[in-house]
PDB file of N, H, CA, C and O in Angstrom:
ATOM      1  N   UNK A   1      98.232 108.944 108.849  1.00  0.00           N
ATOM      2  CA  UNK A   1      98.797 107.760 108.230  1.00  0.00           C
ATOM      3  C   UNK A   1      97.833 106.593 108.328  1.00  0.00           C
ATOM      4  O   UNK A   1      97.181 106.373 109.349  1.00  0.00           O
ATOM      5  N   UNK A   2      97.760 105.788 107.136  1.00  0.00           N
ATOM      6  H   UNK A   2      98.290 105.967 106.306  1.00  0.00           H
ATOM      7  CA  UNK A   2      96.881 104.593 107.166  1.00  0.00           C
ATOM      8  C   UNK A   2      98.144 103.536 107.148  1.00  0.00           C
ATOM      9  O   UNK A   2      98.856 103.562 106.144  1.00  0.00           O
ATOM     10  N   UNK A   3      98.468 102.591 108.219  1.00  0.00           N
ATOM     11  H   UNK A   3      97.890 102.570 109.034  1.00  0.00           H
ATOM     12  CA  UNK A   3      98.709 101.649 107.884  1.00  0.00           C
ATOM     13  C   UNK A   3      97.857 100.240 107.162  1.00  0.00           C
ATOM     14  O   UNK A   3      96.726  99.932 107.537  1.00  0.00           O
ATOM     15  N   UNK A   4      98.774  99.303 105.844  1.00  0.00           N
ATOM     16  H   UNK A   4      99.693  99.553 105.539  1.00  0.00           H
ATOM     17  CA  UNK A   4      98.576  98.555 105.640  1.00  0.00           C
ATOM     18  C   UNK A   4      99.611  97.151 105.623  1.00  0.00           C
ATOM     19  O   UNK A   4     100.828  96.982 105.548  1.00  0.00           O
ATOM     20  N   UNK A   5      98.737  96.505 105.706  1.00  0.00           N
ATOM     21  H   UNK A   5      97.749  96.643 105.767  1.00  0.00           H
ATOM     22  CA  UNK A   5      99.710  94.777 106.313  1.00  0.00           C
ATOM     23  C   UNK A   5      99.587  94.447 104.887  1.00  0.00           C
ATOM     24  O   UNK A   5      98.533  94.538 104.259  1.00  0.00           O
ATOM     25  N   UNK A   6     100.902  93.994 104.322  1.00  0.00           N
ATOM     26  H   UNK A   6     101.758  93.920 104.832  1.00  0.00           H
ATOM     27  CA  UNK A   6     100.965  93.872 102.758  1.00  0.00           C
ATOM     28  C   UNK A   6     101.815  92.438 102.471  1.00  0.00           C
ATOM     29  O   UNK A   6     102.504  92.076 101.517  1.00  0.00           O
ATOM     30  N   UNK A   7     101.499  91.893 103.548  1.00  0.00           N
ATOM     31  H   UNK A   7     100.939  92.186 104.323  1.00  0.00           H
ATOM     32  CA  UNK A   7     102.166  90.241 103.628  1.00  0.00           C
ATOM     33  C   UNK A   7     102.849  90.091 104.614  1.00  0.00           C
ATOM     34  O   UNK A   7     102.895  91.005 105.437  1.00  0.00           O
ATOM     35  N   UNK A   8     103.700  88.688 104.852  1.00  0.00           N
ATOM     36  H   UNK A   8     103.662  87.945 104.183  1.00  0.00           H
ATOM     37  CA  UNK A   8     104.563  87.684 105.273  1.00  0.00           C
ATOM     38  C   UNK A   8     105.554  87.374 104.175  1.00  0.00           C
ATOM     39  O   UNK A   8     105.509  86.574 103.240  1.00  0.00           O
ATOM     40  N   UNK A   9     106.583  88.363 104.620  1.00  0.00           N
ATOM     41  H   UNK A   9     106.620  89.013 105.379  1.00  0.00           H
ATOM     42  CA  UNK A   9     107.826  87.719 103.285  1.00  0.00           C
ATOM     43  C   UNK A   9     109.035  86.733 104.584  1.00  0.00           C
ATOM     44  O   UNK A   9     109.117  86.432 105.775  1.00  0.00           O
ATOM     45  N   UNK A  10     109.944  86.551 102.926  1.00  0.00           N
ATOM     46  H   UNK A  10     109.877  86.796 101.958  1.00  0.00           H
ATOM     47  CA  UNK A  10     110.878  85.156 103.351  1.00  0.00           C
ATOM     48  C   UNK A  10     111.649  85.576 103.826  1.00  0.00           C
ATOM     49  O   UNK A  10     112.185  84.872 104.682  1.00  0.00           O
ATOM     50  N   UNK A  11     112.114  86.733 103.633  1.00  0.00           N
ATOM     51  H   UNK A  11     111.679  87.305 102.938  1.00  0.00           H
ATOM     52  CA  UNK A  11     113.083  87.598 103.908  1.00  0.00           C
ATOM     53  C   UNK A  11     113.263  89.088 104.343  1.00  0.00           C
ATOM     54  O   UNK A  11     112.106  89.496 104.250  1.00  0.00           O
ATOM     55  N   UNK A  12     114.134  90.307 104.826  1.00  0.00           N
ATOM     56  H   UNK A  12     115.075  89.975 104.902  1.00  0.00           H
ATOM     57  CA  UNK A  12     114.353  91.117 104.902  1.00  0.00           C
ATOM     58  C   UNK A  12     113.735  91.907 103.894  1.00  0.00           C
ATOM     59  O   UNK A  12     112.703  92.576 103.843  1.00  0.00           O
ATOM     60  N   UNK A  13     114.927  91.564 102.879  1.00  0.00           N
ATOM     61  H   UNK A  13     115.766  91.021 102.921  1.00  0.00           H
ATOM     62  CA  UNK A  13     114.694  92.179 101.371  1.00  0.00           C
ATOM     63  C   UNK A  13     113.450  92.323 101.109  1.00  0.00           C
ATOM     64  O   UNK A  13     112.907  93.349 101.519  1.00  0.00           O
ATOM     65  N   UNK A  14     112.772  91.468 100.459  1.00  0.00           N
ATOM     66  H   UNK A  14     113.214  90.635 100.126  1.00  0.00           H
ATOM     67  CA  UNK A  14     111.683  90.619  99.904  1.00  0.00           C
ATOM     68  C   UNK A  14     110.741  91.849 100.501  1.00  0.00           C
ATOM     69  O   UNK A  14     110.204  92.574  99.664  1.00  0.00           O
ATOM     70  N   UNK A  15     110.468  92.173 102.193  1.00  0.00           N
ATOM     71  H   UNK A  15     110.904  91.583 102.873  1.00  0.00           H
ATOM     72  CA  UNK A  15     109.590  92.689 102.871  1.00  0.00           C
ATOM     73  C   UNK A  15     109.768  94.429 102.143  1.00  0.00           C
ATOM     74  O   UNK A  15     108.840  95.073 101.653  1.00  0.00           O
ATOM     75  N   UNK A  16     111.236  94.890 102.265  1.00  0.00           N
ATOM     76  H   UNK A  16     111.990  94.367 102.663  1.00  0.00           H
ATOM     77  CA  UNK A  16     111.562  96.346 101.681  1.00  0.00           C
ATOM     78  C   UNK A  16     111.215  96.203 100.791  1.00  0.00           C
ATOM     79  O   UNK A  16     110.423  97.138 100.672  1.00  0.00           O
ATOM     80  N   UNK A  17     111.179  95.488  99.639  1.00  0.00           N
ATOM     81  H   UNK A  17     111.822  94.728  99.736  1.00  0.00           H
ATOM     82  CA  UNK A  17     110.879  95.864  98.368  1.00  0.00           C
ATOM     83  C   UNK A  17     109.464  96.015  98.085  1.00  0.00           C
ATOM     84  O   UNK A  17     109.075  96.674  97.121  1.00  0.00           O
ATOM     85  N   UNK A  18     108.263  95.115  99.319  1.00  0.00           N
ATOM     86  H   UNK A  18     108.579  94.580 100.103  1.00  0.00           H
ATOM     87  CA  UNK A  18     106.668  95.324  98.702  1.00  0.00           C
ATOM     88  C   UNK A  18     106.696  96.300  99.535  1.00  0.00           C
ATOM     89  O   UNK A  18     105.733  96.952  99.133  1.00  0.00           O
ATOM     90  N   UNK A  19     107.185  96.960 100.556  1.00  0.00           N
ATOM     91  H   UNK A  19     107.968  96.430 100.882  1.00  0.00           H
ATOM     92  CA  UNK A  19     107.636  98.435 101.056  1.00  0.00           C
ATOM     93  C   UNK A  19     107.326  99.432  99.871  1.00  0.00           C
ATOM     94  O   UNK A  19     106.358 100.108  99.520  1.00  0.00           O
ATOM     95  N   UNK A  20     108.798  99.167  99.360  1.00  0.00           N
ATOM     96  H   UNK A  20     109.584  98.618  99.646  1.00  0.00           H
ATOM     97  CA  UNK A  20     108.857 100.361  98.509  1.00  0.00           C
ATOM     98  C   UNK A  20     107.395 100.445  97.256  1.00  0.00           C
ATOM     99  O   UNK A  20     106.578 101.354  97.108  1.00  0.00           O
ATOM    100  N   UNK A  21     107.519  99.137  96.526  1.00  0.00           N
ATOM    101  H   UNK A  21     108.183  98.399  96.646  1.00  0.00           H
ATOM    102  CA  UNK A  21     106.352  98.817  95.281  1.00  0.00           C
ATOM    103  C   UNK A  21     105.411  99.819  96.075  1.00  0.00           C
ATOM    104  O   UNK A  21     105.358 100.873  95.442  1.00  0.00           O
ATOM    105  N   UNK A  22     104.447  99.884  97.545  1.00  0.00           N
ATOM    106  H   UNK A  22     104.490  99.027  98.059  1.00  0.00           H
ATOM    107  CA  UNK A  22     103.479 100.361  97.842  1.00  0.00           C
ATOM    108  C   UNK A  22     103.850 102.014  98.045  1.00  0.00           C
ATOM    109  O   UNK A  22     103.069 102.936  97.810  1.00  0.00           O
ATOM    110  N   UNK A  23     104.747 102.097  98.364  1.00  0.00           N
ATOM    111  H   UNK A  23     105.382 101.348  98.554  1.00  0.00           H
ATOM    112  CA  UNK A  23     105.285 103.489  98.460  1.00  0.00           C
ATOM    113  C   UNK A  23     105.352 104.601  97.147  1.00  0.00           C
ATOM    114  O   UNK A  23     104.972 105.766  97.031  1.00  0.00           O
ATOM    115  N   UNK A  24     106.054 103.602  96.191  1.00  0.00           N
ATOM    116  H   UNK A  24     106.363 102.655  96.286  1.00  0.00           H
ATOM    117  CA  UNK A  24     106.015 104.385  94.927  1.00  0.00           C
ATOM    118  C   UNK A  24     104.624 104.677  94.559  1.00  0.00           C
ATOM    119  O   UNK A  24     104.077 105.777  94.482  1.00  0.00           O
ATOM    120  N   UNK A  25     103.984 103.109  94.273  1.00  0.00           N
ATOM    121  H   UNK A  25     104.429 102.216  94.335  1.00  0.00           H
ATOM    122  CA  UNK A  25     102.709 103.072  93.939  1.00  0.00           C
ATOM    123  C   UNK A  25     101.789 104.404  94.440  1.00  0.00           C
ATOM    124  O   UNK A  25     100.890 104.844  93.723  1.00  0.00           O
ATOM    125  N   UNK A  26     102.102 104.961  95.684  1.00  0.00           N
ATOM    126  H   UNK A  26     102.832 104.604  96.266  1.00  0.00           H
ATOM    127  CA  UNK A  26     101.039 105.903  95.893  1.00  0.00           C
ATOM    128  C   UNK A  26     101.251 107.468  95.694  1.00  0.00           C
ATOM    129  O   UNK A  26     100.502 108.351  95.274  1.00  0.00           O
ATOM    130  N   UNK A  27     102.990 107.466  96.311  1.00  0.00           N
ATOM    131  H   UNK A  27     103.597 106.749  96.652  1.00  0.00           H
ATOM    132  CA  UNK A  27     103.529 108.663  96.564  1.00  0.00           C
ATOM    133  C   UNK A  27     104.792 109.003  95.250  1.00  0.00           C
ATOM    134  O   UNK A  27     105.712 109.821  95.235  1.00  0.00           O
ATOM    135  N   UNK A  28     104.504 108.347  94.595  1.00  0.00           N
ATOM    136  H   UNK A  28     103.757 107.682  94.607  1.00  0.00           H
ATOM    137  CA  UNK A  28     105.531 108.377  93.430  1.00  0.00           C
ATOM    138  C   UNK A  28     106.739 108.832  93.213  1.00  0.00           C
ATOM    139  O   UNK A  28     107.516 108.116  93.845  1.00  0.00           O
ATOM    140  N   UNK A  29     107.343 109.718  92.599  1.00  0.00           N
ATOM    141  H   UNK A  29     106.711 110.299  92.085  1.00  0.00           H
ATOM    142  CA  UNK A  29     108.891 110.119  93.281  1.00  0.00           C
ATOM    143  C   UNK A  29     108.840 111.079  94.454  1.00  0.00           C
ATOM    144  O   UNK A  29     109.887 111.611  94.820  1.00  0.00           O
ATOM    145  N   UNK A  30     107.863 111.298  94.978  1.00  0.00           N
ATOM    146  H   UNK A  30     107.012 110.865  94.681  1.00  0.00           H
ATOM    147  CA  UNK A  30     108.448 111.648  96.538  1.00  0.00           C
ATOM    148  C   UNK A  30     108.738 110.489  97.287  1.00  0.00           C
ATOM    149  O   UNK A  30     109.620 110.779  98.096  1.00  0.00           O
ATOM    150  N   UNK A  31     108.424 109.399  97.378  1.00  0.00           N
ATOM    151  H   UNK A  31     107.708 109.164  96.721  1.00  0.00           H
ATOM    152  CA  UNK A  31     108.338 108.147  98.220  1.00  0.00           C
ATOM    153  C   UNK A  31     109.708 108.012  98.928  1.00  0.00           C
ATOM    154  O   UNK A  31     110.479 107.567  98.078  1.00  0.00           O
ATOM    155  N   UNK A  32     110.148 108.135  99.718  1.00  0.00           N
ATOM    156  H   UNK A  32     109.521 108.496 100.409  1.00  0.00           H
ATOM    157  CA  UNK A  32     111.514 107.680  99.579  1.00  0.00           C
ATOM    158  C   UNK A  32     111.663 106.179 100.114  1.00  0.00           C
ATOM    159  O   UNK A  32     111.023 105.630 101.011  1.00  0.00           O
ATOM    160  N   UNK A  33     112.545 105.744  99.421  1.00  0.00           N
ATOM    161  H   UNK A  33     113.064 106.190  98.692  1.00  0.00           H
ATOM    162  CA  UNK A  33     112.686 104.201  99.055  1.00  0.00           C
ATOM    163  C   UNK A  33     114.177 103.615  99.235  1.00  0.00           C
ATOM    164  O   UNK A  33     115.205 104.261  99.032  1.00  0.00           O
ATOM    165  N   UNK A  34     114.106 102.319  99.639  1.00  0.00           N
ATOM    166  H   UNK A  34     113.271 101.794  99.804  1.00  0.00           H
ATOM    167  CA  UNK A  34     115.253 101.331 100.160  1.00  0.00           C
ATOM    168  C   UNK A  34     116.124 101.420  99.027  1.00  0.00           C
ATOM    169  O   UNK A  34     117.322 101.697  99.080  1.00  0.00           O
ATOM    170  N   UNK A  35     115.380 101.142  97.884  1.00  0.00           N
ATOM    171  H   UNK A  35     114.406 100.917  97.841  1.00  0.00           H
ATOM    172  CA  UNK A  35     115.571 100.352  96.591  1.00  0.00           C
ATOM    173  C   UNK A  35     116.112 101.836  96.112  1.00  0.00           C
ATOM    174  O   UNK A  35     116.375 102.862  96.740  1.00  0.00           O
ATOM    175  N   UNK A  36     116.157 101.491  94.738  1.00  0.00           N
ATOM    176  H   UNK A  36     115.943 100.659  94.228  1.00  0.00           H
ATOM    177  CA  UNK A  36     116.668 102.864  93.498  1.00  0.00           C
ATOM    178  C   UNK A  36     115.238 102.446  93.093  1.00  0.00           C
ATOM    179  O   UNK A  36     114.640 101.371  93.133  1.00  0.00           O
ATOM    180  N   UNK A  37     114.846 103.924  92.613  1.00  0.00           N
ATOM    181  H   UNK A  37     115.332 104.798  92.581  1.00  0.00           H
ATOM    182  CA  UNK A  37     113.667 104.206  91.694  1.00  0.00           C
ATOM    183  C   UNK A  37     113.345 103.106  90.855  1.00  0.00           C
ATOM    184  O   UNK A  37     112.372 102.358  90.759  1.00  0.00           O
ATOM    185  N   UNK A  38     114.665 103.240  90.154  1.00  0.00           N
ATOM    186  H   UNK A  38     115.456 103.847  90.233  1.00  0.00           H
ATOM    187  CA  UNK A  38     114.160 102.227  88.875  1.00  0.00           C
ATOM    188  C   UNK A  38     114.496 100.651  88.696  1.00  0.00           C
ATOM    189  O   UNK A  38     114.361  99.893  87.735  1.00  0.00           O
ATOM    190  N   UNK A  39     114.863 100.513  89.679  1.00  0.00           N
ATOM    191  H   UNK A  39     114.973 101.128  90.459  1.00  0.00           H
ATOM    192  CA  UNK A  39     114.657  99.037  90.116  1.00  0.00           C
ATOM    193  C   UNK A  39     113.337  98.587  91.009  1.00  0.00           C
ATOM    194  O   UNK A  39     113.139  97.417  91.336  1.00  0.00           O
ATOM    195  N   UNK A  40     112.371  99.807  91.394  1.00  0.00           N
ATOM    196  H   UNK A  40     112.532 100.758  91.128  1.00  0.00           H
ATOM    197  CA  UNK A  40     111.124  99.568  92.148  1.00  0.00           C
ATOM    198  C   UNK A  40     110.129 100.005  90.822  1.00  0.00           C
ATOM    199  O   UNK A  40     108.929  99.774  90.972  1.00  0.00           O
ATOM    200  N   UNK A  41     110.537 100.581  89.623  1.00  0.00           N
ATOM    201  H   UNK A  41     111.512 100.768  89.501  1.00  0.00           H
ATOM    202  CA  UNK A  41     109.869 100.666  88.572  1.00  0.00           C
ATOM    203  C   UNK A  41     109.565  99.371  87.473  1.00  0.00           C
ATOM    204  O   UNK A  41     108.782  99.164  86.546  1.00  0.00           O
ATOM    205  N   UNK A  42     110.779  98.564  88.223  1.00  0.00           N
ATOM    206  H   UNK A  42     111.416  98.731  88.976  1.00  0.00           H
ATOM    207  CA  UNK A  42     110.701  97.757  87.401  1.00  0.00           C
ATOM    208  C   UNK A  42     110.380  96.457  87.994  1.00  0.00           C
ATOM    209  O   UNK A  42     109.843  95.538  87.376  1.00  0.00           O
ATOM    210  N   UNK A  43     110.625  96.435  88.838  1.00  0.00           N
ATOM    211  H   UNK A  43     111.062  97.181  89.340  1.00  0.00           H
ATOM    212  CA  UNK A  43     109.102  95.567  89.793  1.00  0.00           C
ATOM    213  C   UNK A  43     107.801  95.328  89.230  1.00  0.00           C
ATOM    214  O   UNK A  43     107.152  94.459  88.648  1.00  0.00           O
ATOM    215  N   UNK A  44     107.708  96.719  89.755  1.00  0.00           N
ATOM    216  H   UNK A  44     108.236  97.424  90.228  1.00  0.00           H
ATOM    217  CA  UNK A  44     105.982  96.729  89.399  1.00  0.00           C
ATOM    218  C   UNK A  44     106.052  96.479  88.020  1.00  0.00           C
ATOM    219  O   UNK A  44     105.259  95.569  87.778  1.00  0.00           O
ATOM    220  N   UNK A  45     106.562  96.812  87.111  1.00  0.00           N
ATOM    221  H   UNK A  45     107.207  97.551  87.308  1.00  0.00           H
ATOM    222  CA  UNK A  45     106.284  96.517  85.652  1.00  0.00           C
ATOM    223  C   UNK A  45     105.995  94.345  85.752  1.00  0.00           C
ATOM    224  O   UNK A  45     105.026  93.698  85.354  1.00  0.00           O
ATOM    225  N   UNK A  46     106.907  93.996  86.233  1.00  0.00           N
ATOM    226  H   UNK A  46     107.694  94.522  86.557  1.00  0.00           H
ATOM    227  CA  UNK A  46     107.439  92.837  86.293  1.00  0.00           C
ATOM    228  C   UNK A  46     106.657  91.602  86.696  1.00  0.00           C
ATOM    229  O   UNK A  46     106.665  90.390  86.477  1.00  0.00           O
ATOM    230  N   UNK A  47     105.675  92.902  87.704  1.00  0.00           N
ATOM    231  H   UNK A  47     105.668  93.886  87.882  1.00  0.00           H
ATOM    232  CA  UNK A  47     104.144  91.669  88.550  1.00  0.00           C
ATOM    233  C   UNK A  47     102.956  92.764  87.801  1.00  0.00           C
ATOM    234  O   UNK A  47     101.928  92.916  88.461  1.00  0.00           O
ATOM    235  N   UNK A  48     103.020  93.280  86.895  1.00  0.00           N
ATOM    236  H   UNK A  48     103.856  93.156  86.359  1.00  0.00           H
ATOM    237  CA  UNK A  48     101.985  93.796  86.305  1.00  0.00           C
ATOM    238  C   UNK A  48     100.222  94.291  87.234  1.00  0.00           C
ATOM    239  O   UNK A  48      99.025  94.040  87.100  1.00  0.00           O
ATOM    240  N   UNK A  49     100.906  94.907  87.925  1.00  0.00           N
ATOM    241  H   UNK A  49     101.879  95.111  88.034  1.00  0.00           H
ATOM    242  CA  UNK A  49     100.062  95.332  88.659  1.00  0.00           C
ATOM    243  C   UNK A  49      98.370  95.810  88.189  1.00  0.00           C
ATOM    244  O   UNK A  49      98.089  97.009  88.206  1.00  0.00           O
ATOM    245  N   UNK A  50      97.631  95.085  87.905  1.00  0.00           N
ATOM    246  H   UNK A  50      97.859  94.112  87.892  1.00  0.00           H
ATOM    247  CA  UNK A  50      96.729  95.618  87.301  1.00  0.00           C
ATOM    248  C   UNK A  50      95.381  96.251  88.294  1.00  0.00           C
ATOM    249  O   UNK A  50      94.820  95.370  88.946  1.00  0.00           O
ATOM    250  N   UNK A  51      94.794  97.735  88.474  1.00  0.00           N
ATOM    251  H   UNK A  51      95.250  98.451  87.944  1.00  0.00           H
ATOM    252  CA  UNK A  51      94.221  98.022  89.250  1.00  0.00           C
ATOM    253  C   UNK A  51      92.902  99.124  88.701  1.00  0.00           C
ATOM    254  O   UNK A  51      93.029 100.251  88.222  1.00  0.00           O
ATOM    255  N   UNK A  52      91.508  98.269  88.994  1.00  0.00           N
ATOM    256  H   UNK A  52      91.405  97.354  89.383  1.00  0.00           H
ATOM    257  CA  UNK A  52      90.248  98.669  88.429  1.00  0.00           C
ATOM    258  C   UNK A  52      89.970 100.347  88.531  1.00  0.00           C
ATOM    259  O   UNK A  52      90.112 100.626  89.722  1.00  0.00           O
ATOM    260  N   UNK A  53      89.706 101.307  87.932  1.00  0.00           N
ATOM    261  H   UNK A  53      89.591 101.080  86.964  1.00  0.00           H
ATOM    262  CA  UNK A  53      89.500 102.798  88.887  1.00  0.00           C
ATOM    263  C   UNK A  53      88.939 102.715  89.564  1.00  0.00           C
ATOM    264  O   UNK A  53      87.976 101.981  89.784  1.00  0.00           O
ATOM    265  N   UNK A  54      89.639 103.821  90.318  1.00  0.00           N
ATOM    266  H   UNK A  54      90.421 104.417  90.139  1.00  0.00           H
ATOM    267  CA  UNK A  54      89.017 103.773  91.872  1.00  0.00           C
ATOM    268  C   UNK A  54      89.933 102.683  92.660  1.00  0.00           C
ATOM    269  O   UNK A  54      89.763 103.019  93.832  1.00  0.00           O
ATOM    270  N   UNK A  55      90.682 101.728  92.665  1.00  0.00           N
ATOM    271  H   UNK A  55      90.820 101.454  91.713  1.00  0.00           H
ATOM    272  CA  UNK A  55      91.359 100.813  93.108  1.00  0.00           C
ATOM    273  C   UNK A  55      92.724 101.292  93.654  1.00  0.00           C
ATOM    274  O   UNK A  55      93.597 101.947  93.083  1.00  0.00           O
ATOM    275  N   UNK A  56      92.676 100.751  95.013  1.00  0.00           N
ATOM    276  H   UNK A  56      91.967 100.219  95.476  1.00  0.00           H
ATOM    277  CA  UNK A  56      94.150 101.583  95.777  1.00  0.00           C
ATOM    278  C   UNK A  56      95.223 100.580  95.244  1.00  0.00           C
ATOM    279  O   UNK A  56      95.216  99.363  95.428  1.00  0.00           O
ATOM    280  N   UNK A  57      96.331 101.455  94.410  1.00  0.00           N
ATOM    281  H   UNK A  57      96.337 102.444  94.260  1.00  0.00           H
ATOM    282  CA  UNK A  57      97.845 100.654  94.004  1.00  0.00           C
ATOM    283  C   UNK A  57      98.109  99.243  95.187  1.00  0.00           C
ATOM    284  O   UNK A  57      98.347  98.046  95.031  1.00  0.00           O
ATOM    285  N   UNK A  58      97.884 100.292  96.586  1.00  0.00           N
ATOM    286  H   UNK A  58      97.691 101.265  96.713  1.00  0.00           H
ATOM    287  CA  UNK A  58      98.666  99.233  97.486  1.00  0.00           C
ATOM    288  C   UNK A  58      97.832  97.829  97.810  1.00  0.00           C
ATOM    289  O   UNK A  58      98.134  96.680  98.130  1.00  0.00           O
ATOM    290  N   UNK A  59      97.002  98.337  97.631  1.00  0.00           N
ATOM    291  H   UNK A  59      96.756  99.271  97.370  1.00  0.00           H
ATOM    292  CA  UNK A  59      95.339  96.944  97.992  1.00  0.00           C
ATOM    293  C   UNK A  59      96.153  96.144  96.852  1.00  0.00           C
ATOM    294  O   UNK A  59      97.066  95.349  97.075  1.00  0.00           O
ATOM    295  N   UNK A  60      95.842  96.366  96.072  1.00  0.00           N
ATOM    296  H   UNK A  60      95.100  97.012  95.891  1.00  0.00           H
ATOM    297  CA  UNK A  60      96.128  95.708  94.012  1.00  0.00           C
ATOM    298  C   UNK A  60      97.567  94.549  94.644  1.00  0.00           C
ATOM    299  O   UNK A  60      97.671  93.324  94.571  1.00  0.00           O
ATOM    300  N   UNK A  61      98.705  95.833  95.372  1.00  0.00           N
ATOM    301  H   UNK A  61      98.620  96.827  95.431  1.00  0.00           H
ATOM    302  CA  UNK A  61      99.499  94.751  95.472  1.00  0.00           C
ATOM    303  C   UNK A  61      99.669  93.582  96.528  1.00  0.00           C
ATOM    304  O   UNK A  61     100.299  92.526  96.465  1.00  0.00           O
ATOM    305  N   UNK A  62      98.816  94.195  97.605  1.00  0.00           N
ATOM    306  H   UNK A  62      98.305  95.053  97.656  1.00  0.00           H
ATOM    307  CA  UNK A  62      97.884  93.201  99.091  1.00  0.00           C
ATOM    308  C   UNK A  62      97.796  92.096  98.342  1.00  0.00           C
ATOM    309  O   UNK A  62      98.352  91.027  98.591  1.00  0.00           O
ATOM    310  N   UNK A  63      97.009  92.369  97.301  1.00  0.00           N
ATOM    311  H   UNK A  63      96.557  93.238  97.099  1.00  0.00           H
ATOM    312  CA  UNK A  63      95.619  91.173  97.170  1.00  0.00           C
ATOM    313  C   UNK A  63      96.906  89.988  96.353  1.00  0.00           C
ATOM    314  O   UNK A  63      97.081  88.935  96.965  1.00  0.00           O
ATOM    315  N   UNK A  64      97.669  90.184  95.142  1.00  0.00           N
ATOM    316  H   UNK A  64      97.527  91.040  94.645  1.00  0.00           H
ATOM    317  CA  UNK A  64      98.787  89.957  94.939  1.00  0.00           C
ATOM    318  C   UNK A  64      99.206  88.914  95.879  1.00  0.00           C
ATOM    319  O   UNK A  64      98.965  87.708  95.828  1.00  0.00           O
ATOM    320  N   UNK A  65      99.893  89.600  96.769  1.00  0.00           N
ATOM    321  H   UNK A  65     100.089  90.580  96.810  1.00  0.00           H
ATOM    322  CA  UNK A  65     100.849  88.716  97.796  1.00  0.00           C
ATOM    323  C   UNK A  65      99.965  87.426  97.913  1.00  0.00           C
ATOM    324  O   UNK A  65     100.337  86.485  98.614  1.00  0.00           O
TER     325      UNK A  65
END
């Protein structure tokens, strides 16, 4: 396992959900997640995650926060 530090949120929530975003982001529907699928699908749609090849999903959403 690689841990990554993916912010300081305001809240509980807030923290599960860049949880899950990094979770899906890597492990896709195996991930298992706080959220429903498609409310963590629609996240990421939502902050438009944009990530160069070769670029780790979860870094993309690090750098983000």
């Amino acid at each position: 396992w690689v841990w990554v530090w993916l912010g300081t949120f305001d809240s509980a929530e807030a923290a599960s959900l860049a949880n899950d975003q990094a979770a899906f982001s890597t492990r896709g529907s195996s991930a298992m997640l706080n959220f429903q699928v498609e409310g963590v699908r629609e996240s990421l749609r939502s902050i438009k995650i944009q990530c160069d090849e070769g670029c780790s999903p979860v870094l993309a959403l690090k750098w983000r926060r």
